[in-house]
C-alpha positions in Angstrom: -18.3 10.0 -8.9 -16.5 11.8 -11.4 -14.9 14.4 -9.2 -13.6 11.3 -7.3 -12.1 9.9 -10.6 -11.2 13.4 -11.2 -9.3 13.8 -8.0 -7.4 10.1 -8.2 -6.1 11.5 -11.5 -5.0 14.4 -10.0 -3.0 12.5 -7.6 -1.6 10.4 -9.7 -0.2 13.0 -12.2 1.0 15.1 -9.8 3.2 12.1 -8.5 1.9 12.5 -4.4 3.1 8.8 -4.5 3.1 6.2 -1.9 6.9 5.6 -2.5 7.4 7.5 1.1 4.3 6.4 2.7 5.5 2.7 2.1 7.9 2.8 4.8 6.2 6.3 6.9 5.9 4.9 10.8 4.9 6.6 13.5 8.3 5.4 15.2 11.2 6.5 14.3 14.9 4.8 13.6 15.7 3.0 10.1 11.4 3.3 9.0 12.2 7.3 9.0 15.7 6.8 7.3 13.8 4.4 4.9 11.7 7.5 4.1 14.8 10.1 3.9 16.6 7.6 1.7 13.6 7.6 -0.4 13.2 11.6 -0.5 16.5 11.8 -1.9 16.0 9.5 -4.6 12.6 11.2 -5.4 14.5 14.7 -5.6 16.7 13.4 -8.1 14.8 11.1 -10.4 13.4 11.6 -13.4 9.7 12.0 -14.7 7.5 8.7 -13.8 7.6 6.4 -16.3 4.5 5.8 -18.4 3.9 2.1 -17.7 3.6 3.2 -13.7 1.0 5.9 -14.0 -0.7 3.1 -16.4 -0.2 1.0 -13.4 -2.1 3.7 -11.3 -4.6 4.1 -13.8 -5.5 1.0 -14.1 -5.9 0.5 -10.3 -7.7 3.6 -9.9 -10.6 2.9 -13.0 -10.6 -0.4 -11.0 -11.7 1.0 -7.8 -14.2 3.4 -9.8 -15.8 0.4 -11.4 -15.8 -1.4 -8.4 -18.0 1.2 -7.0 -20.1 1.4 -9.3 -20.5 -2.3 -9.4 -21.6 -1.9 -5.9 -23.9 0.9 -6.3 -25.5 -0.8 -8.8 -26.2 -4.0 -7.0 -27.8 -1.6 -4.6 -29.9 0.0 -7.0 -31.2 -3.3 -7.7 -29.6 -3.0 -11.7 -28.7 -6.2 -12.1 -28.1 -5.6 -16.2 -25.4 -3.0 -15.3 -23.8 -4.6 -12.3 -23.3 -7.7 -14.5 -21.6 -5.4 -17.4 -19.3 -4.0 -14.7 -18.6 -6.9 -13.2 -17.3 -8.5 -16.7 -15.6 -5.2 -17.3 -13.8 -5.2 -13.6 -12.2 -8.6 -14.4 -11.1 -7.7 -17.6 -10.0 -4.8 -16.0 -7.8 -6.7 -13.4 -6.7 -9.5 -16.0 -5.3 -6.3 -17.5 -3.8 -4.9 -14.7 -1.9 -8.3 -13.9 -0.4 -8.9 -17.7 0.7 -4.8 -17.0 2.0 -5.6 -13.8 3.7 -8.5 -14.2 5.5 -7.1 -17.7 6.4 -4.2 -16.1 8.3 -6.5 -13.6 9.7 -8.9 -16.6 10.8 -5.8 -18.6 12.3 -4.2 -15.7 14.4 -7.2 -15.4 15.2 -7.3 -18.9 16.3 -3.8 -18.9 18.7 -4.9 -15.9 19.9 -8.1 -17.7 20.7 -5.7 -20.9 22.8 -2.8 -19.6 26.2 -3.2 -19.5 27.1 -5.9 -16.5 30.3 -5.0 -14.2 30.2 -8.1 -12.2 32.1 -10.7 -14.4 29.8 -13.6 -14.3 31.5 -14.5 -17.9 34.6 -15.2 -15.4 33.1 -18.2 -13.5 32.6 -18.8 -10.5 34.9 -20.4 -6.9 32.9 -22.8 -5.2 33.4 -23.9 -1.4 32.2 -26.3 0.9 32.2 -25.6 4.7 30.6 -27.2 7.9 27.2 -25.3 7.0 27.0 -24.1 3.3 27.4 -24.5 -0.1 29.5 -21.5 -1.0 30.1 -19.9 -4.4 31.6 -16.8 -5.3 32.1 -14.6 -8.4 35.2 -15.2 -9.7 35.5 -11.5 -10.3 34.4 -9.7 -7.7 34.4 -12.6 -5.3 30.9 -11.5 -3.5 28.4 -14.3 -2.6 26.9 -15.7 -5.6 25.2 -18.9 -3.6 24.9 -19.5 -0.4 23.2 -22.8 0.6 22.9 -24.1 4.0 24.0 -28.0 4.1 20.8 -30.4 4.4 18.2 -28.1 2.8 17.5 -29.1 -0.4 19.0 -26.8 -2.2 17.7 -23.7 -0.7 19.8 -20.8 -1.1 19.6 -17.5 1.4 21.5 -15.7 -2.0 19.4 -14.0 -4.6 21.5 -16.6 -6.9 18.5 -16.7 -9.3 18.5 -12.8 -9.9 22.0 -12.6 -10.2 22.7 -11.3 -13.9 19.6 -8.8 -13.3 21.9 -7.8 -10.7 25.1 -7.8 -12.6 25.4 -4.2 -13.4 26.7 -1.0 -11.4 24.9 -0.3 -8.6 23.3 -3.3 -7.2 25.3 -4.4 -3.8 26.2 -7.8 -3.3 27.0 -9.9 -0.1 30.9 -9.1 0.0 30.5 -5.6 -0.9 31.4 -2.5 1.6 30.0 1.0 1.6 31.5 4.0 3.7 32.1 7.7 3.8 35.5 9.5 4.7 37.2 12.8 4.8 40.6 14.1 6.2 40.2 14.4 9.6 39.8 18.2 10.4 37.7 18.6 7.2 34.1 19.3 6.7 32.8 17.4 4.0 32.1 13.5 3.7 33.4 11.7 0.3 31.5 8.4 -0.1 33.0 5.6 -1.7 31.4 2.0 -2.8 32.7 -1.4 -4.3 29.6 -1.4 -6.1 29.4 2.0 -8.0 32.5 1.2 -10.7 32.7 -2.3 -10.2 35.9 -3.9 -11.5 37.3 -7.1 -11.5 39.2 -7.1 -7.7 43.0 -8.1 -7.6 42.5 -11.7 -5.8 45.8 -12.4 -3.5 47.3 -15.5 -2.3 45.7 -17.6 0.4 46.6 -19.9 3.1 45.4 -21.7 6.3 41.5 -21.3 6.8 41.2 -18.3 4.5 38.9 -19.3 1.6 39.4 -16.0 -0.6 41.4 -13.2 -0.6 41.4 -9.9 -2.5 42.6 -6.3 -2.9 39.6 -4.2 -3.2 41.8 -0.6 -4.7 40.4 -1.6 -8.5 36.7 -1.4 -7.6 37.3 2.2 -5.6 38.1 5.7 -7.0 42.0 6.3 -7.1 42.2 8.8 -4.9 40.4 6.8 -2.3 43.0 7.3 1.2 42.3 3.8 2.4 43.3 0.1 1.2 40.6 -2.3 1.5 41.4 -6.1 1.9 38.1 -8.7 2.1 38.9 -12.0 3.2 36.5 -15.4 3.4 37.4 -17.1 6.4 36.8 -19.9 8.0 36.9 -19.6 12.1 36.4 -22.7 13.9 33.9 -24.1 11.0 32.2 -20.8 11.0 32.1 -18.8 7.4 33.3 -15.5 8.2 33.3 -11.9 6.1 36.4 -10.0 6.8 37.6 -6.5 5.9 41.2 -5.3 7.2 41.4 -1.0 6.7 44.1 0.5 6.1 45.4 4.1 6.2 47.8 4.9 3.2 47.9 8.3 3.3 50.2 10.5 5.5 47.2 12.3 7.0 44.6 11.4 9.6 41.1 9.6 7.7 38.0 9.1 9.9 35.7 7.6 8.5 32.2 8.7 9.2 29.9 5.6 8.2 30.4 2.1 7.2 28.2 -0.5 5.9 28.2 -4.2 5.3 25.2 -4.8 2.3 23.1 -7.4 3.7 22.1 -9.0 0.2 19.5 -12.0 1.2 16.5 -13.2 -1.4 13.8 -11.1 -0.3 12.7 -10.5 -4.0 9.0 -12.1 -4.1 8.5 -9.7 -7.4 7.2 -12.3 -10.4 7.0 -15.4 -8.5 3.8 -17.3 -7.5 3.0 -17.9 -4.0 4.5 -20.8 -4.3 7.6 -19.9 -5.5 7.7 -17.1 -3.3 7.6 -19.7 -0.2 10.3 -22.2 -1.2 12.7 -19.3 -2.8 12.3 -16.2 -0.8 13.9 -15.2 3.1 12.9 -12.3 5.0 15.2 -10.9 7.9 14.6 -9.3 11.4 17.5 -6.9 12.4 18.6 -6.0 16.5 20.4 -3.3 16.4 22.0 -4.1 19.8 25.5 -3.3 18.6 27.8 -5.5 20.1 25.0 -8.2 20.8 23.5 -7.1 17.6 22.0 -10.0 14.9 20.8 -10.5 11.8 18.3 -13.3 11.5 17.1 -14.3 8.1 14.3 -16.7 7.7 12.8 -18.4 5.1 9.1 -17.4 4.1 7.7 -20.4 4.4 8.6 -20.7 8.3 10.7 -23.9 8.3 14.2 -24.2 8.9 17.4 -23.9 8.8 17.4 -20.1 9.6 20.6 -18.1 8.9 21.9 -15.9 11.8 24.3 -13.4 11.0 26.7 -12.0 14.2 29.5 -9.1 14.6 33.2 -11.0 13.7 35.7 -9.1 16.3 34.8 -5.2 17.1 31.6 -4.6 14.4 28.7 -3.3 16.1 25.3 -3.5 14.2 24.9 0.5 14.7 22.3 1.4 12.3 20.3 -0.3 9.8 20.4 1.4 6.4 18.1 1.3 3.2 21.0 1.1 0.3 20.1 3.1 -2.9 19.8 0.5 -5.7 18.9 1.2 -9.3 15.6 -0.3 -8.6 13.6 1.4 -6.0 11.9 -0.3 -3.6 8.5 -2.3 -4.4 5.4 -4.4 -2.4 7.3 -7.0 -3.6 10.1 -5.9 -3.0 11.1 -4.0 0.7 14.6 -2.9 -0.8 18.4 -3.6 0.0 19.8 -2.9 3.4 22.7 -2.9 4.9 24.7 -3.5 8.5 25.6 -0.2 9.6 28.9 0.3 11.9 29.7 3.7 12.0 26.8 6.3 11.1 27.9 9.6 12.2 27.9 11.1 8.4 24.2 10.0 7.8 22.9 11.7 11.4 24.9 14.9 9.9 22.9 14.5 6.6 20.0 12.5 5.6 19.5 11.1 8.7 19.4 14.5 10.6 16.8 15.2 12.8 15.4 11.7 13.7 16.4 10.1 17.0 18.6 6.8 16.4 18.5 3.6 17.8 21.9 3.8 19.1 24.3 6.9 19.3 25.8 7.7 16.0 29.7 6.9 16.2 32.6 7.5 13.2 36.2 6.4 13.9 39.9 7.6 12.8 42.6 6.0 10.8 46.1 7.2 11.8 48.8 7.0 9.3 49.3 3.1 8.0 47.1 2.1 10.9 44.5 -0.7 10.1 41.2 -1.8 11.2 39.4 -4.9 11.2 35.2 -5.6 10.7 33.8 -8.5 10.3 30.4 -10.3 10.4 30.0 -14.3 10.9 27.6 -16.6 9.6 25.7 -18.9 11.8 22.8 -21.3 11.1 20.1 -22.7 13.4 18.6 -25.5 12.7 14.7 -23.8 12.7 13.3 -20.2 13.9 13.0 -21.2 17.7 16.5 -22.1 18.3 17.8 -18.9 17.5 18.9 -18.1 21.0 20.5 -21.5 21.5 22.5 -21.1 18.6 23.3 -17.6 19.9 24.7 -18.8 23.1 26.4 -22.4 21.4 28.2 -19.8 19.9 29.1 -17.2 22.8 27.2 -14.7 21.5 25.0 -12.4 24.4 21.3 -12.3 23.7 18.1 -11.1 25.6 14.8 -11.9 26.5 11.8 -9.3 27.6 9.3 -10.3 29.4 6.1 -9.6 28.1 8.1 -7.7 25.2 9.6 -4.0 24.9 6.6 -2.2 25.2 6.2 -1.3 29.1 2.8 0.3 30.8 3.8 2.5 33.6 1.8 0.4 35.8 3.2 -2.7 34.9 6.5 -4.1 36.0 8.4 -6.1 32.9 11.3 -8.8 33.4 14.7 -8.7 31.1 16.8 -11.8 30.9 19.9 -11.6 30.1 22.6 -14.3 29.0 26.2 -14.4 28.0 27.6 -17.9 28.4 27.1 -21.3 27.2 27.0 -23.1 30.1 24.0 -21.1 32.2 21.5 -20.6 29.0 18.7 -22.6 30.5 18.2 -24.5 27.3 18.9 -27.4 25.3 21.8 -27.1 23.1 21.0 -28.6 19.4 23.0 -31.4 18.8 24.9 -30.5 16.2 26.3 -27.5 18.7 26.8 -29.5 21.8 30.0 -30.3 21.9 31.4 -27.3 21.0 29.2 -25.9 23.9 30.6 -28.6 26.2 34.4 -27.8 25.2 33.8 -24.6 26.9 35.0 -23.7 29.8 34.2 -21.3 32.7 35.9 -18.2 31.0 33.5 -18.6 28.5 31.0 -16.6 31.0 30.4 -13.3 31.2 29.1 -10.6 34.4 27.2 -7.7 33.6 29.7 -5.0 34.3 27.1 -1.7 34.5 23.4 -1.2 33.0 22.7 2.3 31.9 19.7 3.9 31.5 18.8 6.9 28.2 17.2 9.2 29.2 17.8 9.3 32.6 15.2 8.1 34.9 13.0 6.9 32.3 13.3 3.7 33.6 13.9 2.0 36.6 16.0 -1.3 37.2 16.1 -3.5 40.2 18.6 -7.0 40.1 16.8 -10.1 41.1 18.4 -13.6 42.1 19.5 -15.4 39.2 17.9 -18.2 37.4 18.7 -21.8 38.4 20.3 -22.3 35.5 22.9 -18.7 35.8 20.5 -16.4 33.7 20.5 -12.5 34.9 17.3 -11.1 35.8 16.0 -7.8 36.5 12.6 -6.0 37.1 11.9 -2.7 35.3 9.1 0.0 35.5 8.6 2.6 33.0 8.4 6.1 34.5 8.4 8.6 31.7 6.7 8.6 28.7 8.7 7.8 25.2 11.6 5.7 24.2 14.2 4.8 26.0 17.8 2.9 25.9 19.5 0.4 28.0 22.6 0.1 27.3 24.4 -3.3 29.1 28.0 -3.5 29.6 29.6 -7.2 30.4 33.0 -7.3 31.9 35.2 -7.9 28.4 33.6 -4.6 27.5 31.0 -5.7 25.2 28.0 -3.7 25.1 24.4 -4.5 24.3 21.6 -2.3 23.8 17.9 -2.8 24.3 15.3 -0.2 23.0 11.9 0.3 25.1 8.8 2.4 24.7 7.5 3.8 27.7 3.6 4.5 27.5 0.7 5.3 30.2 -0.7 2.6 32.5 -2.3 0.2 30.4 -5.5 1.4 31.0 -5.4 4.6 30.5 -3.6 3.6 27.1 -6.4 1.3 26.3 -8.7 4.2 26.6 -7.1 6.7 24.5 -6.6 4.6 21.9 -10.3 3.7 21.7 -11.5 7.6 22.1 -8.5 8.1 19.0 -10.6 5.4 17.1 -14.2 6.7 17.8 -13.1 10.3 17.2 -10.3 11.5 15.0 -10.1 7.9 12.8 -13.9 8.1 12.5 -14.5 8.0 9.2 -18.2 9.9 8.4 -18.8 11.0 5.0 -22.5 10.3 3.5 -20.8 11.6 0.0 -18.2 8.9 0.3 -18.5 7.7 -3.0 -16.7 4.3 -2.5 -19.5 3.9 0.6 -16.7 3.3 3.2 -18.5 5.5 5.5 -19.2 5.3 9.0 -16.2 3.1 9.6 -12.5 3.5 11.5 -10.4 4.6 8.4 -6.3 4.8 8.1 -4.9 7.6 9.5 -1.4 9.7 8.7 -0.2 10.8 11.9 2.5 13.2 10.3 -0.2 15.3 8.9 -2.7 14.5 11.5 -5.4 13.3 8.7 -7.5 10.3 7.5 -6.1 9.0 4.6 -9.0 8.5 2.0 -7.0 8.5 -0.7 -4.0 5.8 -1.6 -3.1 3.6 -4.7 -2.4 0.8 -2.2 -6.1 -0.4 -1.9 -5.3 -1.9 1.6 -4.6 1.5 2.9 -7.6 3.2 2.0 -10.2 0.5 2.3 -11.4 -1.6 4.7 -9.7 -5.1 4.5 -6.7 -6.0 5.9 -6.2 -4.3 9.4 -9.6 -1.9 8.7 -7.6 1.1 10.0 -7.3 -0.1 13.4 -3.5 -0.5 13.5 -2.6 2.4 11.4 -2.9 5.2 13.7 -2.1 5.9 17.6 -2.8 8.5 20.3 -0.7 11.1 20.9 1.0 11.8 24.2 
């Protein structure tokens, strides 16, 4: 028992922390960038404060007395499983006062460093067909964003908004990229958020809500002008970005992200609070056809559904660095990812991306425009129909994007109003009906990466115009369909390709029975025999992990933590 204790200390000290494990997947994509994202912090930060490895401690005595406890009750010592049953709740009254200031002084710390975002400035407020909109005065980034009809629900963080105030933390409004001279090696990267200033707000007209100069929240020698607009677009909020190239000299730019800033912050809030308050969201990285869908926690309506404005292709998916690292409560901020060449070059070398990696190129005083638009759906279910009211392509996979090699899968596919095959919500009819035929779309080409690895046949349509086509997985892995409709738009849809269904059936329950077999008479936490978790990046069982759930047997009890290999 002591060596066990001895051993958790070890690991603790030593700082072998979860951090990386938190977002480790077998799969790769934005999980694995999570990960690099997180290695890069880790290089680079400073010793662990004291009040976490109190945090540790405190969860690892916990699980010590907790054993005990149990090995008492065994022994039939009812005296001493008593005494350490009083001292395992003190223990974890302890641990939740430590916890929960931790999270309260963190917050504190925030609120008292020197803000940037000029809250003291006040605030523009806006009403459009869906939302309450406010904006910083200052910066003008989201400050509020409240869908019409829900009670005052509000997809912005609005009530962590001065703990946000300071340098650093990315708002809805803000804009990340990296750029060099074309013809040079080295990526610069730039951010509204790093040296935030007050912006230079310009005149507006017509259905443009705010406008602003973003050069006095970037370095001076930054080669491109940056103007954000707040739109309006047939009743539809819309984020805008127009940039241009003010140098003499060619600029590519080799990644650019839109922060997705939504309140998925569940840290010190009660359940409760946690379900009326908090979103999460679901990213497709489809480019083109790409979405964002942000729904609230407690599963009603209205959801928010976020769509490429003009030529922005969701790209990538990327874990922004914040001053705050990412928690249980807390998955971190992320970001809509255009352009991603300079990450696959750096951090992201190495790991196989949803889509291919792309950068672009500014001639001299040429400008580009990216944008995303705002959409809401009136609950979780009608997220397709409000995709198609509002022209946008979408898919559906039949039974899903896993296929078994002996199994033939259908794909759906729709880009028009008129043929979806659904009911339209009401509030979106009549803009569906004011369509007319050039609102639809023909698929153009379907490709198919890597080559071969799945086949595609074209079946008769649906009744009601949708596309349909059988496929058939024939080689082992993932694999990329990439959809081009005839205005050039291009989707893409990820697949994994695995054995017949049997046979993958089979070797996932030899897996279980042999290498996540758990058989240790020594165990001193008595987990043994049992299925355990298992790392599959260093091939192991993972017996030890401050995250109880990991290393225990509640929750999924190991079974969906590890897979067969090939």
């Amino acid at each position: 028992m002591t060596s066990k204790l001895k051993c958790y200390l070890e690991h603790i000290f030593s700082r072998r922390r979860c951090d990386e494990k938190v977002a480790r997947r077998e799969t790769s994509g934005y999980h694995r960038q999570h990960v690099r994202a997180l290695k890069g912090r880790n290089k680079t930060s400073a010793a662990p404060p004291a009040r976490e490895i109190l945090t540790d401690l405190f969860q690892t005595f916990h699980l010590w007395l907790l054993s005990c406890c149990r090995f008492a009750a065994q022994a039939k010592l009812f005296r001493h499983t008593l005494s350490i049953l009083v001292i395992s709740n003190l223990l974890s009254f302890s641990f939740y006062i430590t916890t929960n200031t931790h999270a309260q002084n963190t917050q504190t710390q925030n609120q008292s460093a020197s803000a940037t975002l000029g809250l003291e400035q006040g605030f523009m407020e806006f009403e459009t067909p869906d939302f309450k909109l406010k904006l910083v005065k200052a910066s003008q980034t989201i400050a509020a964003l409240q869908p019409k009809g829900a009670n005052g629900f509000d997809f912005a963080p609005a009530d962590r908004l001065e703990a946000r105030a300071k340098d650093g933390y990315y708002h809805l409004g803000d804009l990340l990229l990296r750029a060099r001279v074309a013809g040079s090696d080295k990526w610069q990267e730039y951010s509204t958020a790093t040296a935030r200033k007050p912006v230079q707000a310009l005149t507006v007209s017509g259905q443009t809500l705010a406008l602003a100069d973003l050069s006095s929240t970037l370095p001076d020698n930054f080669p491109i002008q940056i103007t954000r607009s707040w739109i309006l677009d047939n009743g539809r909020l819309v984020l805008r970005f127009d940039l241009k190239n003010r140098t003499s000299e060619i600029i590519q730019i080799g990644a650019l992200s839109i922060p997705m800033i939504f309140n998925n912050m569940l840290t010190v809030r009660t359940l409760q609070q946690a379900h009326e308050t908090c979103s999460f969201f679901d990213p497709y990285i489809g480019q083109d056809a790409g979405y964002l869908q942000v729904t609230r926690l407690k599963g009603s309506g209205p959801s928010l559904v976020v769509v490429p404005e003009g030529k922005t292709p969701f790209e990538a998916y990327q874990l922004l660095n914040e001053p705050v690292r990412p928690l249980q409560t807390f998955e971190g901020a992320f970001a809509w990812t255009v352009h991603s060449q300079a990450y696959a070059e750096n951090e992201w070398r190495g790991v196989e991306q949803w889509n291919t990696p792309t950068s672009t190129t500014l001639a001299p005083n040429e400008t580009k425009t990216y944008g995303v638009k705002f959409l809401v759906s009136d609950e979780i279910r009608n997220i397709e129909k409000t995709l198609a009211a509002n022209q946008r392509p979408f898919a559906v996979g039949i039974p899903g994007y896993i296929l078994p090699m002996d199994l033939d899968a259908k794909l759906f596919l729709n880009y028009s109003v008129l043929s979806t095959g659904f009911s339209l919500p009401s509030k979106q009819t009549k803009q569906a009906k004011a369509c007319t035929q050039n609102c639809k779309h023909d698929v153009s080409s379907i490709t198919v990466e890597p080559k071969d690895a799945i086949t595609i046949r074209e079946d008769k349509p649906t009744r009601n115009g949708l596309k349909v086509y059988t496929l058939r997985g024939k080689n082992w892995g993932r694999a990329r369909l990439t959809i081009t409709y005839d205005d050039n738009t291009k989707q893409t849809i990820n697949y994994y390709v695995i054995k017949p269904s049997s046979q993958a059936v089979s070797d996932l329950g030899n897996f279980l029975m042999t290498k996540q077999w758990f058989d240790d008479a020594n165990d001193p936490f008595r987990r043994s025999p049992s299925v355990m978790s298992y790392d599959r990046e260093t091939d192991k069982i993972v017996t030890q992990d401050s995250r109880v759930w990991i290393v225990g047997l509640g929750d999924e009890g190991g079974s969906g933590s590890g897979s067969p290999p090939q």
